[in-house]
C-alpha positions, 0 to 999 in steps of 0.5 A, spaced: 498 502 517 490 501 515 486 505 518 477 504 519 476 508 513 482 504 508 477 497 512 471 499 508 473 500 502 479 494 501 479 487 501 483 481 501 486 480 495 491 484 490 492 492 490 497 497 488 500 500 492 505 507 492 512 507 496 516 514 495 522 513 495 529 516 495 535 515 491 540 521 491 536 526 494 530 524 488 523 521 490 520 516 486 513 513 486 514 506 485 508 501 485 509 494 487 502 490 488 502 488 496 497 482 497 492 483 503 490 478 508 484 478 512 488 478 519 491 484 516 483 488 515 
């Protein structure tokens, strides 16, 4: 999901992150804070 260029520019930590979703057939942006671990990078 996090691809090299993503690397260099997030760290560890606490960042927004967008999700789109759908309920009833209307996309939302939701923003949820996903924590980054260094066995993710």
């Amino acid at each position: 999901l996090i691809n090299k260029e993503m690397k260099k520019e997030i760290q560890p930590g606490t960042f927004e992150v967008h999700i789109k979703v759908s309920d009833n057939n209307q996309a939302e942006f939701i923003t949820k804070k996903v924590e980054v671990k260094k066995s993710m990078l």
